[in-house]
C-alpha positions as CSV (number, residue, x, y, z in Angstrom):
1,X,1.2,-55.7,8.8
2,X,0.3,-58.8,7.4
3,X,1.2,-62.4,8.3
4,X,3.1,-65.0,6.2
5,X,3.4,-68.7,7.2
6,X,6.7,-70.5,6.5
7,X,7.9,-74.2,7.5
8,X,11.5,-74.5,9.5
9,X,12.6,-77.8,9.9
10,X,9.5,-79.0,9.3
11,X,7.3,-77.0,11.8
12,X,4.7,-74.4,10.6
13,X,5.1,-70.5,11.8
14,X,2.8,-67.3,11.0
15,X,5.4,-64.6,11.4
16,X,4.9,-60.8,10.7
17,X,6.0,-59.6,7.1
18,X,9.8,-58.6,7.2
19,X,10.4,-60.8,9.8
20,X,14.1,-62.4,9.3
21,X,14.4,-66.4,9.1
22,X,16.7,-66.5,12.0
23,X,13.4,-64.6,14.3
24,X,11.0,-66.6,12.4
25,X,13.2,-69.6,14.1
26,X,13.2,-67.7,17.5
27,X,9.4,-68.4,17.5
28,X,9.7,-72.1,17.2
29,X,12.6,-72.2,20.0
30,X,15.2,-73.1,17.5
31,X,18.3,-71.2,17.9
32,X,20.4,-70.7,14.9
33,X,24.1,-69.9,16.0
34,X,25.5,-66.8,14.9
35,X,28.6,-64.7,16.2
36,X,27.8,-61.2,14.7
37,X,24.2,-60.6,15.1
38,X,22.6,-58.4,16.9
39,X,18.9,-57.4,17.1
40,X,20.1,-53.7,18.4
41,X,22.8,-53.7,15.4
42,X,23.1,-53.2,11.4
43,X,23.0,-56.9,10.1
44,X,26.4,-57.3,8.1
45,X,26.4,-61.2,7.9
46,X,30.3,-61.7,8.7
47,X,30.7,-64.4,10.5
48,X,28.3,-66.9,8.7
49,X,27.2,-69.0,10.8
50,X,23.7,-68.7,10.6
51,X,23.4,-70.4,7.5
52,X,20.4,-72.2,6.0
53,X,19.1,-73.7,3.4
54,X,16.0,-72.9,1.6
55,X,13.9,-75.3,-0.6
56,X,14.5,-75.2,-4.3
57,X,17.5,-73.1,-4.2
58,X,21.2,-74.5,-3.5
59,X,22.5,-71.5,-2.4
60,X,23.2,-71.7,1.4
61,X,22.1,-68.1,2.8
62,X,22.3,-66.2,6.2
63,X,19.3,-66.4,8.1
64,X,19.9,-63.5,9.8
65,X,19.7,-61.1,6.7
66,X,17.3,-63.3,4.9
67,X,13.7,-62.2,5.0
68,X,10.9,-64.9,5.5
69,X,8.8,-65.3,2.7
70,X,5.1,-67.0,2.6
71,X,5.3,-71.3,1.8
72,X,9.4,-71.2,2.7
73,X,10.8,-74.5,3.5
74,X,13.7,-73.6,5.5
75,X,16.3,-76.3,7.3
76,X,19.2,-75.0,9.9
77,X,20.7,-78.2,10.5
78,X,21.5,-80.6,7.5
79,X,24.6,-82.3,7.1
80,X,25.9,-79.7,4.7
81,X,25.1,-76.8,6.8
82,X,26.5,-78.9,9.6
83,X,30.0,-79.4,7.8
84,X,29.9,-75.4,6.7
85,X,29.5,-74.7,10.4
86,X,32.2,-76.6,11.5
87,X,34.9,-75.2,8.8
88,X,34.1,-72.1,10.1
89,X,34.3,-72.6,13.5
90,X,37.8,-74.5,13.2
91,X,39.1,-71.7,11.2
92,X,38.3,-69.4,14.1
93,X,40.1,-71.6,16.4
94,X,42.9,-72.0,14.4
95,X,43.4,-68.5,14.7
96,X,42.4,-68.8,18.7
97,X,44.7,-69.0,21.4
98,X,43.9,-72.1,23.1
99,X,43.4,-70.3,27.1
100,X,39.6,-71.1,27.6
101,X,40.7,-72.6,30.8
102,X,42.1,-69.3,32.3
103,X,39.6,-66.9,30.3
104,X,37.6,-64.6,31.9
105,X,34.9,-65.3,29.0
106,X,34.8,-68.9,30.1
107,X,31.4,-70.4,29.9
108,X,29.8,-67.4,28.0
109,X,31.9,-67.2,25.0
110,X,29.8,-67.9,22.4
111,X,32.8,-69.4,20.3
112,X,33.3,-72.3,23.0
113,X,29.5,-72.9,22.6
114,X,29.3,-73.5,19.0
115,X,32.2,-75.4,19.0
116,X,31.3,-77.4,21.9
117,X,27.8,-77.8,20.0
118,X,29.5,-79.1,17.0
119,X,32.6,-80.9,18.1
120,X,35.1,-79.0,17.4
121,X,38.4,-78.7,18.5
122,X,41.5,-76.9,18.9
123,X,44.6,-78.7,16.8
124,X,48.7,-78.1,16.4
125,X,49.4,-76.4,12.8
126,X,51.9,-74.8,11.3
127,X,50.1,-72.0,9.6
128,X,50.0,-68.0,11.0
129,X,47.7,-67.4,14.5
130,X,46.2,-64.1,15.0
131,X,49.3,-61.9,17.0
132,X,49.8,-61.2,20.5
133,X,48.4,-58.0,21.1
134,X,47.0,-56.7,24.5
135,X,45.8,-53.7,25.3
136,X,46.1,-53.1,29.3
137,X,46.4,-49.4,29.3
138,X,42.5,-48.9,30.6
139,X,41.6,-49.9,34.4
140,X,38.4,-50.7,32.8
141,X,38.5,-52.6,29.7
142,X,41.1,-55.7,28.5
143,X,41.4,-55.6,24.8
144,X,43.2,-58.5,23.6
145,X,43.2,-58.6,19.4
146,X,44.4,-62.4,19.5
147,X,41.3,-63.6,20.2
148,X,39.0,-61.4,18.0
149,X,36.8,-63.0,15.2
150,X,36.3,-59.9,13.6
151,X,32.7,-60.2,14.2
152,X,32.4,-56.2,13.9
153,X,29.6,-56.1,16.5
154,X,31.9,-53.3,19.1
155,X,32.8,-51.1,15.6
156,X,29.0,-51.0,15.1
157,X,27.9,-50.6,18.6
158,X,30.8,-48.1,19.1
159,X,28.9,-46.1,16.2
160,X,26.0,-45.9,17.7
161,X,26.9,-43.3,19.8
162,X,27.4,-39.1,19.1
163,X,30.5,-38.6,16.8
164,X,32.8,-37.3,19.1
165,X,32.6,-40.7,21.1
166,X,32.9,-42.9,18.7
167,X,36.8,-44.8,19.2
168,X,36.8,-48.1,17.4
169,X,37.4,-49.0,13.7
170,X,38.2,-51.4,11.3
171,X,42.1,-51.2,10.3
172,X,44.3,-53.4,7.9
173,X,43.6,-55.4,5.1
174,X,43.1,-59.4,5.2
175,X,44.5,-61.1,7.4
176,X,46.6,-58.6,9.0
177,X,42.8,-56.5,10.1
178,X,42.5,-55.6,13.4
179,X,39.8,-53.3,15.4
180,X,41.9,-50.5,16.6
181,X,40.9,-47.4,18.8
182,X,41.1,-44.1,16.9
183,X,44.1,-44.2,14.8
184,X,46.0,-47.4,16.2
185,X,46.2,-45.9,20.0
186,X,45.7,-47.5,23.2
187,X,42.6,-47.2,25.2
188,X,44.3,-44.7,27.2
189,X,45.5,-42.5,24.4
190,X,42.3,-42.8,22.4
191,X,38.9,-40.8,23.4
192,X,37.4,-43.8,24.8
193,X,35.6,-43.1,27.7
194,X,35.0,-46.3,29.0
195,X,31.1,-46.7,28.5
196,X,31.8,-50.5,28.0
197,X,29.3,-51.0,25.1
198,X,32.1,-52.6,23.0
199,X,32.5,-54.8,25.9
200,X,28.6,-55.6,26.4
201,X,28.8,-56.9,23.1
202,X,31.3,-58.8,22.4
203,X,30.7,-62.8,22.0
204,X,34.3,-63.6,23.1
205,X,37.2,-62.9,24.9
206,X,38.6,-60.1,22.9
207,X,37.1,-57.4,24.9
208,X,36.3,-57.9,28.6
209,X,35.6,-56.3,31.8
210,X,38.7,-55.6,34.3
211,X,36.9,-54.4,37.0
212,X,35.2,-57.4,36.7
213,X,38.1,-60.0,36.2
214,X,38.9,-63.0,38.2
215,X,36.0,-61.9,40.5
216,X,34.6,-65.2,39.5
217,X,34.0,-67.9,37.2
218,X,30.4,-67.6,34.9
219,X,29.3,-71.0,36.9
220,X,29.9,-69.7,40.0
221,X,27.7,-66.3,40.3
222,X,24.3,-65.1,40.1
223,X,22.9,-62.2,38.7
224,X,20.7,-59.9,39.6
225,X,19.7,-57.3,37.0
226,X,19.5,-53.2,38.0
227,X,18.7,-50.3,36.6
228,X,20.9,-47.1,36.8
229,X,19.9,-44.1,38.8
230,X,21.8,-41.5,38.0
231,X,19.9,-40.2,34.5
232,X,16.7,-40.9,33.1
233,X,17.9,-43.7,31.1
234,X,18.5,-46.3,33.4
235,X,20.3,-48.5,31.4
236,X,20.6,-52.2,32.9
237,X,23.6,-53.6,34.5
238,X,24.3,-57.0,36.3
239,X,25.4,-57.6,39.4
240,X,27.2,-60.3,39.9
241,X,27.1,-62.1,43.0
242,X,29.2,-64.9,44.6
243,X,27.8,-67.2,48.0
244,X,25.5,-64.3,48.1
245,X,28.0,-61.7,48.7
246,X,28.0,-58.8,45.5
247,X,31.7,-58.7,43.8
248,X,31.3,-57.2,40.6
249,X,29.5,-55.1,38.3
250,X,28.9,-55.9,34.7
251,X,27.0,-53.4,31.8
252,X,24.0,-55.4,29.9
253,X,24.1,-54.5,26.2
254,X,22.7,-51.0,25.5
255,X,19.0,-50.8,24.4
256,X,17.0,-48.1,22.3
257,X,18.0,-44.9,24.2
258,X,20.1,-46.1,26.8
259,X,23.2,-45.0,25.6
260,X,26.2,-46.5,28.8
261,X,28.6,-44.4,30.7
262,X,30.6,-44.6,33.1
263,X,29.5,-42.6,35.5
264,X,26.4,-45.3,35.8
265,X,28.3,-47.9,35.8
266,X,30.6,-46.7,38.6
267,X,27.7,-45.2,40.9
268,X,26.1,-48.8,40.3
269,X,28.7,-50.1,41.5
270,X,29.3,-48.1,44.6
271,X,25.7,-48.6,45.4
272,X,26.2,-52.6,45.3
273,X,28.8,-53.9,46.1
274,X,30.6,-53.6,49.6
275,X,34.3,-53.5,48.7
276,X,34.7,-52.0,45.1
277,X,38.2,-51.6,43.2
278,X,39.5,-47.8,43.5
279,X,38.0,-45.8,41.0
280,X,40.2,-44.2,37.8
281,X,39.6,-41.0,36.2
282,X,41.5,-40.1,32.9
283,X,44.0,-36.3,33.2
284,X,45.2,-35.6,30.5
285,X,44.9,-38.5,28.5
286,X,46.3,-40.9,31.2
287,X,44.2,-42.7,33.8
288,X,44.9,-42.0,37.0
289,X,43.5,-43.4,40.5
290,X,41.0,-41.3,42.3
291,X,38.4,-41.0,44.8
292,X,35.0,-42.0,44.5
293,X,33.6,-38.3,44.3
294,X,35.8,-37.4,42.2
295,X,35.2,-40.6,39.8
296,X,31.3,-39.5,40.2
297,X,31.6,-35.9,39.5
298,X,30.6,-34.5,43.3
299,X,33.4,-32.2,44.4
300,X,31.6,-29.1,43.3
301,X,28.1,-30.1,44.6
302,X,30.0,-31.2,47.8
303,X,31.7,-28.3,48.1
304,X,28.3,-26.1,47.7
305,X,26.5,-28.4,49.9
306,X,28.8,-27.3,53.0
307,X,28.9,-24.0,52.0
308,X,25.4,-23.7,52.2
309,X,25.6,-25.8,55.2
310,X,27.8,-23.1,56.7
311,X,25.3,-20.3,55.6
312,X,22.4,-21.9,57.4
313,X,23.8,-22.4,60.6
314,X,25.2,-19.0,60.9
């Protein structure tokens, strides 16, 4: 594939053909903010963010749908992509409950670092906030539609997957839209099955971790990243760690062929930290505490195993 050479805030880089702007940037080090992109994701351009302007044109356009081109003179940060950024961003907020002080996305919400980037802040208004509405019916995930942005990036992840796992969905019109699980159910009632893509995903606060909650703040832990063992897949999770004791784990964002589940995440988990949370299994559409082998799927193979036991000692 041939090479093209384009300019990006005034410095020169040779970039594959049908390489995006936003990757061409990557290559200098510049990062262009953006809530909805995703490199393992359709590109949709929703939150608009990445905007940038290109020479000779006055159209603003989103880098991150925007192919490079050979000779383009590209700028991400002039005043009037600047002031674009920050109506956006305070729009969001408006719309935001104002909790980053007691959220469990604190210091890796990607909405408190753009706004923090460009100064913006939350303000008193009389016009209509996103509603109150939290979903606490999974053990595993919090899914709290007051602070989503809409972003889309769980619906698409979500979709990703085989047909008859695939839970979450645009619903509503406006501003009245809201991701909802199957047809407006909780987690519980829907067919989720806790994988915890969505939640791998998602830049803010709207979908997050339980087993992982008030475990610790983002400042205070180190990761270590693992693979899984339990399928050929090993998908990566992090292990969160806190003065050097494990406390939590957390799923990394799928990649190309690792497709999440539970069962990984839990055997993970078991394998790493020294005092996990009690394990839930969903009966009948309810969730309902459990041991860990039946959480992990060994009560038949335990039950062979001392069978067979038995048989060879007799």
């Amino acid at each position: 594939m041939a090479n093209i050479t384009l300019k990006i805030d005034g410095q020169a880089v040779s970039v594959p053909s049908g390489t995006t702007v936003m990757d061409a940037a990557w290559e200098l080090g510049i990062e262009i903010p953006a809530l909805c992109q995703d490199k393992s994701l359709p590109v949709v351009s929703a939150c608009r963010l990445c905007i940038v302007e290109v020479g000779g044109s006055r159209k603003l356009q989103t880098s991150c749908s925007l192919l490079a081109r050979d000779g383009m003179d590209v700028r991400t940060e002039t005043d009037r992509i600047v002031r674009y950024r920050r109506a956006i961003l305070q729009l969001l907020l408006d719309s935001h409950p104002n909790d980053c002080l007691t959220c469990d996305k604190a210091g890796e919400c990607l909405l408190q670092k753009y706004a923090w980037r460009y100064g913006v802040r939350f303000r008193e208004h009389e016009g209509t906030r996103r509603p109150e509405h939290l979903d606490l019916s999974s053990p595993y995930i919090a899914k709290d539609d007051s602070k989503c942005i809409l972003c889309g990036k769980c619906v698409r992840v979500c979709y990703q997957v085989e047909e008859e796992r695939q839970v979450l969905a645009f619903a509503g019109r406006g501003y009245g839209t809201r991701i909802v699980a199957d047809d407006d159910r909780t987690l519980e009632e829907s067919k989720c099955v806790s994988c915890n893509r969505c939640v791998s995903v998602c830049p803010v606060g709207a979908l997050t971790d339980r087993r992982a909650a008030r475990k610790g703040r983002a400042w205070d832990l180190t990761k270590e990243v693992r693979r899984c063992r339990v399928c050929d897949y090993g998908c990566s999770f992090e292990v969160l760690k806190r003065n050097g004791r494990c406390v939590a784990v957390k799923a990394q964002p799928p990649g190309p062929g690792r497709p999440l589940c539970l069962k990984g995440r839990l055997t993970t988990e078991l394998l790493n930290v020294p005092e996990p949370d009690a394990p839930y299994r969903k009966v009948d559409g309810k969730f309902q505490e459990t041991s860990w082998t039946r959480a992990l799927g060994l009560q038949g193979l335990l039950e062979r195993l001392s069978e067979a036991d038995g048989q060879a000692e007799r």
